[in-house]
KEVEXVEX-209906 format. One record per residue (C-alpha): z, y, x. Coordinates in steps of 0.1 Angstrom, whole numbers, plus 5000, padded with zeros to 4 digits. Each point is the difference from the previous one (the first is absolute). Layout:
BEGIN
ZYX/...
This chain:
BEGIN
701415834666/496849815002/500649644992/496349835003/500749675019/497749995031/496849825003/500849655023/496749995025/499149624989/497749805021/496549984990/500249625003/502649755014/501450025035/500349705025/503549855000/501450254965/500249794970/499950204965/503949934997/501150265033/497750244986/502050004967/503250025016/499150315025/498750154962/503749904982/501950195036/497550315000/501050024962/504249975007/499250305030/497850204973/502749964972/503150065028/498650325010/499350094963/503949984993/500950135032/497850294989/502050054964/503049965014/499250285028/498950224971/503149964980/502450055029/498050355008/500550124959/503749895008/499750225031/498850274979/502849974978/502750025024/498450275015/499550224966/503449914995/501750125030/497850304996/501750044963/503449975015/499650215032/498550284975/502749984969/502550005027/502350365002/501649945032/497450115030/499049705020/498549965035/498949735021/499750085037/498949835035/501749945026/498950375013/501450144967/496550124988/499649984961/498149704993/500549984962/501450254977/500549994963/499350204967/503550205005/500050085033/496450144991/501750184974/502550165022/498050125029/497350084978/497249785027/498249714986/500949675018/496550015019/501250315017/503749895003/498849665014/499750035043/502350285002/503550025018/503049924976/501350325024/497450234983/501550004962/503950055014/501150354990/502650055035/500749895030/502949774991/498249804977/497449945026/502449855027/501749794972/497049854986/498949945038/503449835010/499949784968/496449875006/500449995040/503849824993/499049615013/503349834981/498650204969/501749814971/497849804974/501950114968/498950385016/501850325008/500750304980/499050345012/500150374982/496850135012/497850314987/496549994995/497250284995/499050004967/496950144985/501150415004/501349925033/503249954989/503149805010/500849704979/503549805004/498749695001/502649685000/497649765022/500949635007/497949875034/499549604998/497749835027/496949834993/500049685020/497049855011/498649615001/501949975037/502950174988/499450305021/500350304983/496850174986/501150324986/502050174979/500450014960/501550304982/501250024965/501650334990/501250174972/500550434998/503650114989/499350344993/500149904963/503049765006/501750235017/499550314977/501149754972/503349905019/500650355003/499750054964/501949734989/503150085025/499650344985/500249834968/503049785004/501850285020/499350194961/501149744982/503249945025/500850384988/499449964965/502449725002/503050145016/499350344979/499649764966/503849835017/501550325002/499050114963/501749704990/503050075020/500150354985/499449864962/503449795011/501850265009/498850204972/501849784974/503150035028/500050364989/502950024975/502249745019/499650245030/500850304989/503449864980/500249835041/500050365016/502150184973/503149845010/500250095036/498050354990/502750054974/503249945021/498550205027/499550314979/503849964986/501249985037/497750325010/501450194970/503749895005/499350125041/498750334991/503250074983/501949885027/497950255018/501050264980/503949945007/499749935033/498250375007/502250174978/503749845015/497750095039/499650334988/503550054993/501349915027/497650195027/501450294975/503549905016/501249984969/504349944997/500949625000/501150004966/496550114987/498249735020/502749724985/499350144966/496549965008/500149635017/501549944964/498150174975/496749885017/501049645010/498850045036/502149625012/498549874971/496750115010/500249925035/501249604993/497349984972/497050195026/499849685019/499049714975/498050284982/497950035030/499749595001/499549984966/497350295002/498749805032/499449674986/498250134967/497550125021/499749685023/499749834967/496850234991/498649995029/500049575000/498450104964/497550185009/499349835038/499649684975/497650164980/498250155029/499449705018/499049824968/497750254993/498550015036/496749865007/500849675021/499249965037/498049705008/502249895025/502649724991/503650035012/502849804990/501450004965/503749884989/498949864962/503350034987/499850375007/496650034983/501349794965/502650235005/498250304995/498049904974/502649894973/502050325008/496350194994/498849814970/503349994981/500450375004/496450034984/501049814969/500750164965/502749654997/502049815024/498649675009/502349755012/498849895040/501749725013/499750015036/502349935035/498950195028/500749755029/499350035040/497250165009/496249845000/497450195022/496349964996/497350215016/497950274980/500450354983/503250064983/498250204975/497849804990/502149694992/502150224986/497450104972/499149634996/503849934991/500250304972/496649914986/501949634997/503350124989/497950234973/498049734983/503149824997/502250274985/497050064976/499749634991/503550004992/500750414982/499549844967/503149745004/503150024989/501449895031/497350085031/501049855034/497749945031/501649775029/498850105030/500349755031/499150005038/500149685022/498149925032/498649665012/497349865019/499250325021/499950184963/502150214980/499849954964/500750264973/500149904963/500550224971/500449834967/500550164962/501049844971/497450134978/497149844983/498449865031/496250095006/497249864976/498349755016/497050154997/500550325019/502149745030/496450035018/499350354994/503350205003/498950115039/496650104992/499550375003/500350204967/501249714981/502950134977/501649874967/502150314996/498550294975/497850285012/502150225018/502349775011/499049855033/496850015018/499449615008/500350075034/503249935011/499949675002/496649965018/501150275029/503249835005/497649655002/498150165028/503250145017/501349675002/497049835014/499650315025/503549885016/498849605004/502249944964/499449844971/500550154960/500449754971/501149984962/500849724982/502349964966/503549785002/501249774981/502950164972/497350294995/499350305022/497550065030/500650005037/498550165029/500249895037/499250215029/500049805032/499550205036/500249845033/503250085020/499950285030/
């Protein structure tokens, strides 16, 4: 910028009717012109650098960006393009720039979207979301998730047409991937639940089988005592098909007890009947305890399931533990029988192993319901729980007992049981000594 001040023309010599005094003054005004255009000038050059700068840095942006972008007229011909789109098509923007939108869509239905969305007058400013797929560099089709805002001109007529998209190919493929993962992990869990439950009824083992001997034991009796009864029965039939003389049939009828056999037959029979109803509840308890659970959530009676699991858990134990507990009416939640049935052994365990060591173990069992909740505590009078394993007894693996002994997992399972049914799981220690759970479920 050239700033030599101008040359004023002066007058040779003085002019008729112009004192020196106007001359200075039309000096001092060319001087405020000359040093106004001089800042305007400055001023004009530092708005252009800040031009320059705004430009360079919407370049920056538009070329860092991943998601495509393109700003179209009113036509829908390309008038600006950026680095990514580039990228994708594999076109520089000069060649992208004046060409239909149309041209880079990969079908038919993509084309009559993106024409509806830049045709549609009402067109929202916030912009519209459309799945379209583009051509990219190998001729390809790219899922594209687009948005389609309207540029807006100084009238506020619409001018065109701005589109910012992102490809989902990748997004997609990684969704895929992670619901592959989760449905994995979903598995793992329920097979890692169903170890648990068969470590459980592992250490039910011995209580079982003393369970099933009973009824097995009084069946065999009854079996052995109606084979004999068999015996007579063919022998006295025989005889008498033989037509045999009256007097050798009495003799007979005597010597082999046949009333006596035929008033005892019946509550052999019911005897022989209801050992075998009793194994079979056995073993249908064991069967469905075992079973891997549905996912679907039916109705549970509580008082049945508590039920169940002292009988169980008592059975399983080397020495008696004293369980005080009142079955009352019956309390019905929602959820898998089997599976709050596991939660209550794995409580009722940890309490009978908290308390093996006393001379007098008890657990007090209660169930009451309130405020659309029913509420199940189990409390031992043992040590209680140090207070520095209070925050860590549900985490998974966490154990106090030797190796061997339990797998820390009990707990945590039945934790994630409990919140799987909309409950809640808590410990806490009581005043007088000894811990206390609390299982609360919502009522069915």
């Amino acid at each position: 910028m050239s700033t030599e001040r101008p040359r004023s023309p002066l007058p040779s010599g003085p002019m008729e009717g112009v004192d020196e005094s106007t001359w200075m003054d039309v000096i001092q005004k060319m001087d405020e012109v000359y040093t106004r255009l001089i800042d305007d000038e400055v001023e004009l050059e530092k708005k252009n650098a800040e031009l320059e700068q705004s430009q360079q840095f919407i370049f920056s942006v538009l070329t860092s960006m991943s998601d495509v972008l393109v700003v179209c007229d009113e036509n829908g011909v390309i008038e600006q393009a950026n680095a990514a789109l580039c990228e994708l098509t594999g076109r520089p923007e000069e060649q992208l720039s004046g060409t239909p939108l149309h041209a880079l869509l990969a079908d038919e239905q993509s084309r009559n979207l993106a024409r509806a969305a830049m045709e549609k007058a009402d067109a929202p400013r916030a912009g519209e979301g459309i799945e379209l797929n583009l051509l990219d560099r190998a001729g390809q089709s790219v899922s594209v998730d687009a948005n389609c805002t309207p540029r807006i001109g100084d009238k506020g007529r619409r001018v065109g047409t701005v589109w910012v998209g992102r490809p989902t190919a990748e997004l997609k493929r990684a969704y895929h991937e992670m619901r592959a993962a989760h449905e994995a992990l979903k598995r793992t869990q329920q097979q890692l639940l169903h170890s648990e439950k068969m470590a459980s009824l592992g250490q039910l083992v011995a209580g079982v089988a003393h369970e099933l001997n009973n009824p097995i034991s009084f069946v065999l009796g009854n079996v052995h005592a109606l084979s004999k009864y068999s015996d007579r029965l063919r022998t006295y039939i025989a005889a008498m098909h033989a037509n045999e003389p009256e007097a050798v049939l009495a003799e007979m009828r005597r010597r082999l007890r046949i009333e006596h056999l035929l008033a005892d037959l019946p509550s052999l029979i019911e005897g022989t009947l209801e050992g075998a109803q009793r194994t079979a509840d056995i073993v249908h308890g064991l069967k469905r305890f075992s079973a891997m659970d549905p996912e679907e959530r039916k109705p549970v009676n509580l008082v049945e399931v508590i039920d169940r699991a002292i009988h169980w858990v008592q059975k399983g134990r080397a020495t008696p533990v004293e369980v005080q507990w009142a079955a009352g009416e019956p309390v019905t939640v929602m959820g898998s029988a089997g599976q709050l049935q596991q939660v209550m052994m794995n409580l009722l365990q940890n309490g009978f192993d908290a308390v093996s060591h006393l001379d007098a173990p008890r657990i007090r069992v209660s169930l009451e319901r309130g405020d659309g909740m029913a509420r199940v505590a189990l409390r031992d009078n043992g040590p209680g729980i140090p207070p520095e394993h209070l925050l860590r007894i549900f985490d998974p693996f966490f154990t106090t007992k030797p190796v061997g002994k339990g797998t820390g997992l009990g707990l945590s399972i039945s934790y994630g049981i409990v919140e799987q049914h909309g409950g809640r799981l808590g410990a806490h220690n009581v005043d007088g000594g000894g811990a206390e759970f609390v299982l609360e479920l919502p009522l069915a």
